[in-house]
N, C-alpha and C positions, 0 to 999 in steps of 0.2 A: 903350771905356772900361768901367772895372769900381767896384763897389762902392767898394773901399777907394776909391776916388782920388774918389767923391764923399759918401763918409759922414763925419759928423760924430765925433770922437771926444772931444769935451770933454763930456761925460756927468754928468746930474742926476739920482741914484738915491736913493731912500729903502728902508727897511726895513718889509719888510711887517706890522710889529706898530703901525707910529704912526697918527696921525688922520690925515685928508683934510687939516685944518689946517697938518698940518707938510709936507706934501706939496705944498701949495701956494705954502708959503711959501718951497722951494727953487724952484719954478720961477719965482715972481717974482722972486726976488733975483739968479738966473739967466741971467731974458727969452727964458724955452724955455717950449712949450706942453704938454709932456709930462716924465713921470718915467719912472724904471724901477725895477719893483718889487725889489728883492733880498731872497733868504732864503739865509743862510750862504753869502756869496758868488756865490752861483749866480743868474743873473736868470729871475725868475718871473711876472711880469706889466707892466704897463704900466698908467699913469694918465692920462688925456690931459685938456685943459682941457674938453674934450665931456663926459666922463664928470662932471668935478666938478660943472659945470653940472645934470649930471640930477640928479646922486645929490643934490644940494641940492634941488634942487627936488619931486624922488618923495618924498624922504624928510622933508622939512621941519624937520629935523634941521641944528644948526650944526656945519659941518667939524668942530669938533673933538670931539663926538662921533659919526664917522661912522670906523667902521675902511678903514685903504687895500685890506683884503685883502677887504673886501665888494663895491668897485666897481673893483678893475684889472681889466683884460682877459686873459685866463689862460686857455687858455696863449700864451706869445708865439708872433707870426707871425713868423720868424728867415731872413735868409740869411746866405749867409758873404760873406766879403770879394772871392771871387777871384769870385765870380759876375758878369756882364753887367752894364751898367744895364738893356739888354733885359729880361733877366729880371727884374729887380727891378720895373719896370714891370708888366710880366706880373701878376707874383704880386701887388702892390699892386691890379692892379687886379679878380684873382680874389678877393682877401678880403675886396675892400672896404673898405682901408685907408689910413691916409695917412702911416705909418709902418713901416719895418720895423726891427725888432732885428738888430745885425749881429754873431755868434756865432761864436768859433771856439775846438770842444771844448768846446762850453757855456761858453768863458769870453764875456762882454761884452767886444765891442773896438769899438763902435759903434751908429751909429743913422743910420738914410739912409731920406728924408722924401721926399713926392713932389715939393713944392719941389726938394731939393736935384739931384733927377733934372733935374726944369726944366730948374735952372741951368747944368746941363754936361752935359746931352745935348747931342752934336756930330752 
């Protein structure tokens, strides 16, 4: 089984110039735990419900004075679509992550979570 057949491609991106605020408030309306940063099309980081969490609380600072591009993870951790879930597994587990960005030609064509390995690893 390979990426594409278990990444998610209904995708919740914000722009990397808005607040933590607006960033959160697509992924509630969503019911995803993460966004994906974009700058001029191109995807550039990731905001995950982990990060909001701290960056509130380090900073003491309300979302919406808090920029997205202070607290995404950058650079993204990316594989492509034709990859394994082997692999994807793999690399998840060497970055220490629970998401990966799924890229092809730097364009975004997905997102494949360690859940979604879970789920349809055969």
């Amino acid at each position: 089984m390979f990426v594409e057949d278990a990444m998610t491609t209904d995708l919740v991106t914000c722009d990397r110039e808005v607040t933590l605020r607006t960033a959160v408030e697509g992924m509630l309306r969503n019911h995803v735990g993460s966004t994906i940063v974009m700058d001029d099309a191109v995807p550039t980081g990731i905001v995950t419900e982990t990060d909001v969490l701290h960056a509130g609380y380090v900073t003491d600072e309300p979302l919406s004075e808090i920029p997205v591009e202070r607290v995404m993870s950058s650079p993204l951790i990316t594989v492509t679509p034709e990859k394994s879930l082997r692999h994807a597994t793999k690399q998840l587990q060497a970055q220490n992550v629970k998401k990966l960005v799924v890229v092809e030609d730097m364009e975004l064509v997905g997102i494949i979570t360690s859940d979604d390995i879970t789920h349809n690893y055969h």
